[in-house]
PDB file of N, CA, C and O in Angstrom:
ATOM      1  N   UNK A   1      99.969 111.083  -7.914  1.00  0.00           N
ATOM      2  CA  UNK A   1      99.539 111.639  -9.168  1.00  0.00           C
ATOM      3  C   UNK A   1     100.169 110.795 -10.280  1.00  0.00           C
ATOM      4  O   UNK A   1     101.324 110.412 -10.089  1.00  0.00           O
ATOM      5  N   UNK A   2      99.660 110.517 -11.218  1.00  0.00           N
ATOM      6  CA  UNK A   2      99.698 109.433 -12.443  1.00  0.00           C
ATOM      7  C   UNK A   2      99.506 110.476 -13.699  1.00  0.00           C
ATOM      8  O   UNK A   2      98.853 111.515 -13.801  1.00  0.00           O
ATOM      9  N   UNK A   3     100.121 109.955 -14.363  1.00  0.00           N
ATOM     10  CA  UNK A   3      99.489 110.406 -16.419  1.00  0.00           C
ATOM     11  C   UNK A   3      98.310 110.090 -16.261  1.00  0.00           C
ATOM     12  O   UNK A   3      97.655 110.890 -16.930  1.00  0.00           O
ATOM     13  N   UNK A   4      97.401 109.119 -15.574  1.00  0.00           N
ATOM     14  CA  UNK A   4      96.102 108.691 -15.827  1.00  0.00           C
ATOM     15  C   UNK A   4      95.361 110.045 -15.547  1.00  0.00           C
ATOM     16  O   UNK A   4      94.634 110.604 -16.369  1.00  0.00           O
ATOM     17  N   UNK A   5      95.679 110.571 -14.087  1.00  0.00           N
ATOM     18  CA  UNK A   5      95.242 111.683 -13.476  1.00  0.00           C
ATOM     19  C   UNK A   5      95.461 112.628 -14.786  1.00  0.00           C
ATOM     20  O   UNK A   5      94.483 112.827 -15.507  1.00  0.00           O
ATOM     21  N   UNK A   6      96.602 113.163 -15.083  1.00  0.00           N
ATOM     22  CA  UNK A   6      96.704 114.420 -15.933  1.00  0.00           C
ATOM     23  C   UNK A   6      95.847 114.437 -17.110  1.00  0.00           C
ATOM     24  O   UNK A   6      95.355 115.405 -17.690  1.00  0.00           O
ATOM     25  N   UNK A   7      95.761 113.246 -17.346  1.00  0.00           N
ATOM     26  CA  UNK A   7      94.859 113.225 -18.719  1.00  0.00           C
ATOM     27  C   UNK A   7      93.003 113.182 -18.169  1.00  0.00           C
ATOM     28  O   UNK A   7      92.126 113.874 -18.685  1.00  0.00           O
ATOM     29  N   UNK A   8      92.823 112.326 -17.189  1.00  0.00           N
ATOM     30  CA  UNK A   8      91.350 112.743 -17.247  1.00  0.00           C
ATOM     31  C   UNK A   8      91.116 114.498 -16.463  1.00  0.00           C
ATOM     32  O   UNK A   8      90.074 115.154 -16.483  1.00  0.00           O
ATOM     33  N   UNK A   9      91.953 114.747 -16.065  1.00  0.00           N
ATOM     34  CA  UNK A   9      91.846 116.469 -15.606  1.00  0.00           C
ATOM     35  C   UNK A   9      92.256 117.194 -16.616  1.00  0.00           C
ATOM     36  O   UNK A   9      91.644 118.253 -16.763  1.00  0.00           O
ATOM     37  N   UNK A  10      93.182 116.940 -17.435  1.00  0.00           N
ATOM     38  CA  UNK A  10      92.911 117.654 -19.040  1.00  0.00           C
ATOM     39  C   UNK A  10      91.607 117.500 -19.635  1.00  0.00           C
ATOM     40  O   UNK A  10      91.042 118.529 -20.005  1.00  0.00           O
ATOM     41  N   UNK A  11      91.029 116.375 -19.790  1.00  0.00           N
ATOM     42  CA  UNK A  11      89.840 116.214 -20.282  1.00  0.00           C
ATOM     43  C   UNK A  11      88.515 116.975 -19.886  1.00  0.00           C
ATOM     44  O   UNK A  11      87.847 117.746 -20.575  1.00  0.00           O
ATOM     45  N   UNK A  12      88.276 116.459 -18.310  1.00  0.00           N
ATOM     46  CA  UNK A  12      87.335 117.260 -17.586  1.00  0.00           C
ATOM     47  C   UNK A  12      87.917 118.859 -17.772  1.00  0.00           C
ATOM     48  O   UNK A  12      87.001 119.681 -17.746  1.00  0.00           O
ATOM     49  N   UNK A  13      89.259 119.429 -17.952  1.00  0.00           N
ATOM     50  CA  UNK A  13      88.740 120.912 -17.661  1.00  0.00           C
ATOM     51  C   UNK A  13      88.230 121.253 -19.475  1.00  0.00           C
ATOM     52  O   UNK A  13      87.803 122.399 -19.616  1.00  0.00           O
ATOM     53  N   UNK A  14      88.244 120.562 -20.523  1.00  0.00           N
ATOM     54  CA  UNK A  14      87.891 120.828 -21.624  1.00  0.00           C
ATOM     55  C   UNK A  14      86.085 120.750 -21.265  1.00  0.00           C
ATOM     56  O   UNK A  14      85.248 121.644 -21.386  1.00  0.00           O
ATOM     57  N   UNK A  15      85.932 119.454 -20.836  1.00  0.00           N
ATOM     58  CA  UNK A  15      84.776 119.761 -20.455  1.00  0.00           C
ATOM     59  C   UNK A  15      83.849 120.908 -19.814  1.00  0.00           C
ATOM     60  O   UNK A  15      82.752 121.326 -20.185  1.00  0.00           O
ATOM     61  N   UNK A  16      84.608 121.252 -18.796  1.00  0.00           N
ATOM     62  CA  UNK A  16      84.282 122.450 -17.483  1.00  0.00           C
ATOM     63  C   UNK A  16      84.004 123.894 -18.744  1.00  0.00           C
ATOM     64  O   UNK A  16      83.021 124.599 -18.975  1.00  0.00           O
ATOM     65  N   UNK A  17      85.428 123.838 -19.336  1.00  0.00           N
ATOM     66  CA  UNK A  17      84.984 125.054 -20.439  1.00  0.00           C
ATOM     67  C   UNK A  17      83.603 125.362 -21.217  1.00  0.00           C
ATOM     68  O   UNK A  17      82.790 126.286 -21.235  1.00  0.00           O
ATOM     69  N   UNK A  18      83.748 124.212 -21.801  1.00  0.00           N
ATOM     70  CA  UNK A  18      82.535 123.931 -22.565  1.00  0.00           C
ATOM     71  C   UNK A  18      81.132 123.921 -21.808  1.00  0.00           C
ATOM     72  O   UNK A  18      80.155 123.760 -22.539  1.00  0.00           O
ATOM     73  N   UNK A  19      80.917 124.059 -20.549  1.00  0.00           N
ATOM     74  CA  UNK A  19      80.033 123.753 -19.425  1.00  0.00           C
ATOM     75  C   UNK A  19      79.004 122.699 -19.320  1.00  0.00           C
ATOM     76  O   UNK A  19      77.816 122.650 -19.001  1.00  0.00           O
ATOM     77  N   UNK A  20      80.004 121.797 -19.748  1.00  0.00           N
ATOM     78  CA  UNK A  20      79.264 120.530 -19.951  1.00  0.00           C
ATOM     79  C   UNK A  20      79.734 119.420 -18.661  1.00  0.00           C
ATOM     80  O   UNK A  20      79.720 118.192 -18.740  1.00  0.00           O
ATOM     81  N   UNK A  21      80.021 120.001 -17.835  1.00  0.00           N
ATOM     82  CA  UNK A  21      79.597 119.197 -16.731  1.00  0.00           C
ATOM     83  C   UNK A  21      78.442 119.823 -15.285  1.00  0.00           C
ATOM     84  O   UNK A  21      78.299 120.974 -14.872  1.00  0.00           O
ATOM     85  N   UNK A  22      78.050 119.052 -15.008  1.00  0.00           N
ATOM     86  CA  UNK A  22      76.949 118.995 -13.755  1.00  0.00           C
ATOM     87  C   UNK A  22      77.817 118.313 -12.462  1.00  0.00           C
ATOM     88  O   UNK A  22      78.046 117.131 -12.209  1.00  0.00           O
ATOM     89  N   UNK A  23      78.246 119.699 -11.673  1.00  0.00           N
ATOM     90  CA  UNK A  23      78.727 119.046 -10.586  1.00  0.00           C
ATOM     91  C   UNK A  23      77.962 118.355  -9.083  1.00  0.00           C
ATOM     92  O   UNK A  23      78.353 117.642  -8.159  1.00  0.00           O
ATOM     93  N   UNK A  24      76.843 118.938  -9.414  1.00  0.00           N
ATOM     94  CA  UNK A  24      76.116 118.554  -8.383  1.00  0.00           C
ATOM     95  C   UNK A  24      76.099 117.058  -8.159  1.00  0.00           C
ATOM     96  O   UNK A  24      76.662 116.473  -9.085  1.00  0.00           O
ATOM     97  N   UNK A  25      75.624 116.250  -7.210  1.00  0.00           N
ATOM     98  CA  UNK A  25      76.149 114.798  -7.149  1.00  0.00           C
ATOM     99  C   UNK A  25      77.707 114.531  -6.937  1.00  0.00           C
ATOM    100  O   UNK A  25      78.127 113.666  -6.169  1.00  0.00           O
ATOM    101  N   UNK A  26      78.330 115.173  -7.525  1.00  0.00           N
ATOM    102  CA  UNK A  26      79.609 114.963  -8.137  1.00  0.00           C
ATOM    103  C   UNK A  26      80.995 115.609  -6.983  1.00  0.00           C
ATOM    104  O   UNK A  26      82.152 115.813  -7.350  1.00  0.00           O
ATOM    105  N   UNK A  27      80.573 115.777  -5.883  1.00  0.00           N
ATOM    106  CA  UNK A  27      81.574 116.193  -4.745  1.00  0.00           C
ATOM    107  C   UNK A  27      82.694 115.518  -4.911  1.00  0.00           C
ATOM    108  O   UNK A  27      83.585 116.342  -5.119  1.00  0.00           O
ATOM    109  N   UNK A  28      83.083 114.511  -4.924  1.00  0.00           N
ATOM    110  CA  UNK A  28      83.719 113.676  -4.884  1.00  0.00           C
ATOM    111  C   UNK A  28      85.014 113.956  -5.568  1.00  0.00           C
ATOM    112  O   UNK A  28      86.072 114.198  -4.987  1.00  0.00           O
ATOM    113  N   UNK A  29      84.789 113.889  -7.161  1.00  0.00           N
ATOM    114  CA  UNK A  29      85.059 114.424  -8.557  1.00  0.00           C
ATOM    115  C   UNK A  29      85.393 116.048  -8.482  1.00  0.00           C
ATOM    116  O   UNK A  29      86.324 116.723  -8.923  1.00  0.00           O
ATOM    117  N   UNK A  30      84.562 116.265  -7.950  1.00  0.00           N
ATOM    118  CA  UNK A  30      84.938 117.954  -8.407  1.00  0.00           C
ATOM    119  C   UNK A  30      85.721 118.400  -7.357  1.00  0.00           C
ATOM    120  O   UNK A  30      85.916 119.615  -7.352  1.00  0.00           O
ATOM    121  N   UNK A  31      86.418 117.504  -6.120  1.00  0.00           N
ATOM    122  CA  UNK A  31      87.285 118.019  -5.103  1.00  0.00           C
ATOM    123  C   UNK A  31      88.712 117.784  -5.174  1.00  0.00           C
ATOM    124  O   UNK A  31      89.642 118.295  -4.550  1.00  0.00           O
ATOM    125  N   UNK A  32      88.663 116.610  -6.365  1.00  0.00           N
ATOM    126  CA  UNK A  32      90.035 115.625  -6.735  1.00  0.00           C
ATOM    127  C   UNK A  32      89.912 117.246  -8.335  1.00  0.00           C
ATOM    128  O   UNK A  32      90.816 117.109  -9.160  1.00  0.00           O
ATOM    129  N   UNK A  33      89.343 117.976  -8.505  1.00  0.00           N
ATOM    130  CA  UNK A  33      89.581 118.296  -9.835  1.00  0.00           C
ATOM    131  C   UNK A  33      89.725 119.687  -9.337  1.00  0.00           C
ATOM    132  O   UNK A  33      90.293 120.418 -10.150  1.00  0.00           O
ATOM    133  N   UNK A  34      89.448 120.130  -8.473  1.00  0.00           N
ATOM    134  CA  UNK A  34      90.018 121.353  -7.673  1.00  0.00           C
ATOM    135  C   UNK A  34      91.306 121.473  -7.489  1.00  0.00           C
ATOM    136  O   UNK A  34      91.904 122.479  -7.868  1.00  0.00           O
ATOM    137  N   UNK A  35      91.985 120.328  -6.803  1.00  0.00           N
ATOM    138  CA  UNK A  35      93.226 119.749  -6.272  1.00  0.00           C
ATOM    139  C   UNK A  35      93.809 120.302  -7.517  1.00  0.00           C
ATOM    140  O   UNK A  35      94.608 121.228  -7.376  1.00  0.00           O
ATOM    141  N   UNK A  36      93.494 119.816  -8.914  1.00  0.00           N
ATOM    142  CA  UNK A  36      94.217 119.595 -10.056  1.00  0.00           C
ATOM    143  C   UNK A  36      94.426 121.303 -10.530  1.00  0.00           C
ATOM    144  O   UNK A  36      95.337 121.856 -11.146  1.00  0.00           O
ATOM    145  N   UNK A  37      93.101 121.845  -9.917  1.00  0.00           N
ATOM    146  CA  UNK A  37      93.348 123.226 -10.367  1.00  0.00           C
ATOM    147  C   UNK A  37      94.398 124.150  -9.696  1.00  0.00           C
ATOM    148  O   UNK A  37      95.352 124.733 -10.209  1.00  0.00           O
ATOM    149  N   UNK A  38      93.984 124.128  -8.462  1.00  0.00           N
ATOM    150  CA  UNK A  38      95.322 124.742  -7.780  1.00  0.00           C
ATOM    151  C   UNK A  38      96.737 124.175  -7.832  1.00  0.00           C
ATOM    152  O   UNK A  38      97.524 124.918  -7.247  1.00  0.00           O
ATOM    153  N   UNK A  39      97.119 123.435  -8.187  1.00  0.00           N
ATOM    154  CA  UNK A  39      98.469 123.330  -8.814  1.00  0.00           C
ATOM    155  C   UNK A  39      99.010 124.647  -9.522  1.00  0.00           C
ATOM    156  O   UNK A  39      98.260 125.339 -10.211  1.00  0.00           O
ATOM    157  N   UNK A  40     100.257 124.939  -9.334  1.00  0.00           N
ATOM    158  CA  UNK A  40     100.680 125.777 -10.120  1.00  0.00           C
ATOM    159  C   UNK A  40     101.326 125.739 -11.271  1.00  0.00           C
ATOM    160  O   UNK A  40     101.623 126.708 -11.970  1.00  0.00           O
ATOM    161  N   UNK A  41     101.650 124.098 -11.566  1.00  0.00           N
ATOM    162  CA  UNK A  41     101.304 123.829 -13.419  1.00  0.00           C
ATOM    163  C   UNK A  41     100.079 123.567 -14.236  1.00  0.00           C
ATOM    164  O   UNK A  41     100.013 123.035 -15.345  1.00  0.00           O
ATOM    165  N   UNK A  42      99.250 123.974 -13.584  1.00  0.00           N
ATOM    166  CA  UNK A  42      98.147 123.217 -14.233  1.00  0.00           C
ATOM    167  C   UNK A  42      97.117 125.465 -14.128  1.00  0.00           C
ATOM    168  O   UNK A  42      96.137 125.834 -14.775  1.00  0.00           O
ATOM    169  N   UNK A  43      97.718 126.069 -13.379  1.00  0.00           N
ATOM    170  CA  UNK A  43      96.895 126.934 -13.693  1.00  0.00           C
ATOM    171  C   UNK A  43      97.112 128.110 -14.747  1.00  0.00           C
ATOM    172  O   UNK A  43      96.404 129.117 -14.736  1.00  0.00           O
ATOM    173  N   UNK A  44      98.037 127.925 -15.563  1.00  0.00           N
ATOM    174  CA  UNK A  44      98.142 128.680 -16.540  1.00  0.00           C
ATOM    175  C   UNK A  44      97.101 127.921 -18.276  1.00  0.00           C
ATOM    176  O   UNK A  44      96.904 128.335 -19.419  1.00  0.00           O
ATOM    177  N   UNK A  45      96.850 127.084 -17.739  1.00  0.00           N
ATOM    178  CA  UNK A  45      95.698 126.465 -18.775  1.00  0.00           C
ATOM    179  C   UNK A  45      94.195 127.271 -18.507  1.00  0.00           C
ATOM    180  O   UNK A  45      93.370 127.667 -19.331  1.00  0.00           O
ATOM    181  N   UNK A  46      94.194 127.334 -17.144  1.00  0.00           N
ATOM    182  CA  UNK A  46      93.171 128.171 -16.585  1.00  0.00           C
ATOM    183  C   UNK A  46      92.578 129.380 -17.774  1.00  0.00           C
ATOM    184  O   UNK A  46      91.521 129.526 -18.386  1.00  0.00           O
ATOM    185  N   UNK A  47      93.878 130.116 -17.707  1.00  0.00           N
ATOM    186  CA  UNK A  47      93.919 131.343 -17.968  1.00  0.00           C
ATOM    187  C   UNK A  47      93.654 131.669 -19.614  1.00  0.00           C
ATOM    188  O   UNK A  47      93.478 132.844 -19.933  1.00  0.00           O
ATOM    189  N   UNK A  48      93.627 130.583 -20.678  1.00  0.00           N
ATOM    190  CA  UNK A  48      93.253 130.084 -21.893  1.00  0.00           C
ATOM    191  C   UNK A  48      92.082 130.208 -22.505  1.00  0.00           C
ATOM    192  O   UNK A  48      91.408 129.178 -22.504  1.00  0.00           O
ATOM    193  N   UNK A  49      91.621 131.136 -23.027  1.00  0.00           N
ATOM    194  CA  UNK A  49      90.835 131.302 -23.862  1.00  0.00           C
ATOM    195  C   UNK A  49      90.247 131.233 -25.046  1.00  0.00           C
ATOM    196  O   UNK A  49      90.747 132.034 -25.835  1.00  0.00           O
ATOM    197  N   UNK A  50      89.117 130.400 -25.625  1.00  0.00           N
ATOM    198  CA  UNK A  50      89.126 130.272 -27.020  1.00  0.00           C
ATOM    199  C   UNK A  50      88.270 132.118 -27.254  1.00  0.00           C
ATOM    200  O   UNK A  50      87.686 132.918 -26.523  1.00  0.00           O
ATOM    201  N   UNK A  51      88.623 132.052 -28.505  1.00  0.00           N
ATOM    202  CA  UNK A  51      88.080 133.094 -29.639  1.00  0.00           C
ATOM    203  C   UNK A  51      86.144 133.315 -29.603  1.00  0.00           C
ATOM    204  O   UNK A  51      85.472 134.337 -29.465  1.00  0.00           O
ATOM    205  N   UNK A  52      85.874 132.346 -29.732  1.00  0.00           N
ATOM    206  CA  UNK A  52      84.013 132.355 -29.780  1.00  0.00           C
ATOM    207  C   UNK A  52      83.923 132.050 -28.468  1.00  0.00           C
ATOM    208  O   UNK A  52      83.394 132.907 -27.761  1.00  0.00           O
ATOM    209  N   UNK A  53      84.236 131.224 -28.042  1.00  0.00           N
ATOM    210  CA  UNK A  53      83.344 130.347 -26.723  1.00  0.00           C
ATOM    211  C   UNK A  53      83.669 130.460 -25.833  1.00  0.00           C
ATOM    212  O   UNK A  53      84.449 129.539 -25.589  1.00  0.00           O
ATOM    213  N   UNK A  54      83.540 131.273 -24.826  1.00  0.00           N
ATOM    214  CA  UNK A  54      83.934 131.639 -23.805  1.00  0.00           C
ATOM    215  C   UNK A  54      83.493 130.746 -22.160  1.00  0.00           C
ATOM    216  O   UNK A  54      82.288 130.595 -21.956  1.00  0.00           O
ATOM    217  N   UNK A  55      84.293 130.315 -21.297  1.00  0.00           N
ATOM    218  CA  UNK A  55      83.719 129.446 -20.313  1.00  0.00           C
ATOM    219  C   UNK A  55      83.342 130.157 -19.305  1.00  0.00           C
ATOM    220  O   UNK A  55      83.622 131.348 -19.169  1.00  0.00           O
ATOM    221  N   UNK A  56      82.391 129.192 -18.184  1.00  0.00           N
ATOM    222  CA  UNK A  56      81.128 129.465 -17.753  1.00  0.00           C
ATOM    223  C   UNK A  56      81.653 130.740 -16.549  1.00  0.00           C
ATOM    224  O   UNK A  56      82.568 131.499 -16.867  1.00  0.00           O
ATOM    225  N   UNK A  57      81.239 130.813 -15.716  1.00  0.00           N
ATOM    226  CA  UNK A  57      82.248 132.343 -14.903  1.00  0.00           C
ATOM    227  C   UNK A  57      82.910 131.452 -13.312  1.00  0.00           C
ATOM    228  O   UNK A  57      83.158 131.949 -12.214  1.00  0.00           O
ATOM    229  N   UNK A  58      83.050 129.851 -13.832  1.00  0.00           N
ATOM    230  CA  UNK A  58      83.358 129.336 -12.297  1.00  0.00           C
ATOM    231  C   UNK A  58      84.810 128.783 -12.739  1.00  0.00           C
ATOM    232  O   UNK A  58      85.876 128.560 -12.165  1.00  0.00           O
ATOM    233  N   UNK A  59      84.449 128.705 -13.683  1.00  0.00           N
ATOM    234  CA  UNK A  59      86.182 127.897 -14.667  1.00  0.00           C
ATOM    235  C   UNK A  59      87.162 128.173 -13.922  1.00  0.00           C
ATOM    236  O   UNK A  59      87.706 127.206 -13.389  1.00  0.00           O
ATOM    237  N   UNK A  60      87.618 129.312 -13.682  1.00  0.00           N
ATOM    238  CA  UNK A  60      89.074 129.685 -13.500  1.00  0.00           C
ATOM    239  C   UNK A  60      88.980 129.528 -11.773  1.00  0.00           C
ATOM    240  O   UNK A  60      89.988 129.762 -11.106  1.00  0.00           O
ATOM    241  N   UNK A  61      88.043 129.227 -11.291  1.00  0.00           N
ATOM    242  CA  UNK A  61      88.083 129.782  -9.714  1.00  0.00           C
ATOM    243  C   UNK A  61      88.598 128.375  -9.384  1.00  0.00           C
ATOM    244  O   UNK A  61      88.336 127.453 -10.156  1.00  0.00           O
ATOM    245  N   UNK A  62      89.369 128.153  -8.193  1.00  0.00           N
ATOM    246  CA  UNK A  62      89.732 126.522  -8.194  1.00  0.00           C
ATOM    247  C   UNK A  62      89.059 126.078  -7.085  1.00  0.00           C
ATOM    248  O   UNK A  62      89.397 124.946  -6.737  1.00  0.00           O
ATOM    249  N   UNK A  63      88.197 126.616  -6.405  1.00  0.00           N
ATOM    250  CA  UNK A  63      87.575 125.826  -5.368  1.00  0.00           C
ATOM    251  C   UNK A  63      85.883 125.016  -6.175  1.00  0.00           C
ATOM    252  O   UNK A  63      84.872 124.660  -5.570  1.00  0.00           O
ATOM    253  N   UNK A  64      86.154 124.963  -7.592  1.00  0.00           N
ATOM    254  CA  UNK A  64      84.970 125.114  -8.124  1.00  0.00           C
ATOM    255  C   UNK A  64      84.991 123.296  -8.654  1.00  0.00           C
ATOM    256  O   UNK A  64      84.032 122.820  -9.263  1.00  0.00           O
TER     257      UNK A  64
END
């Protein structure tokens, strides 16, 4: 695991919120970003909610 890692899995889960990614195709990616979810520093970001925009209902699950 690298800063490179933490930062594009910070990125992608901003993305994931926003439900602006398409995982389909994307096994690959979305199994290295699972990994990132089940961590147990990384899942209290999970749990983060904005005010208006609420994310899609797979966000928080980490096999997702």
């Amino acid at each position: 695991m690298s800063l490179a890692d933490l930062a594009a899995a910070a990125q992608i889960s901003v993305a994931d919120y926003l439900g602006g990614i398409d995982w389909s195709g994307h096994e690959q990616t979305r199994g290295w970003y699972s990994v990132f979810k089940s961590r147990p520093s990384f899942r209290p970001l999970l749990t983060e909610r904005m005010e208006v925009i609420r994310p899609p209902a797979h966000y928080a699950e980490i096999d997702i």
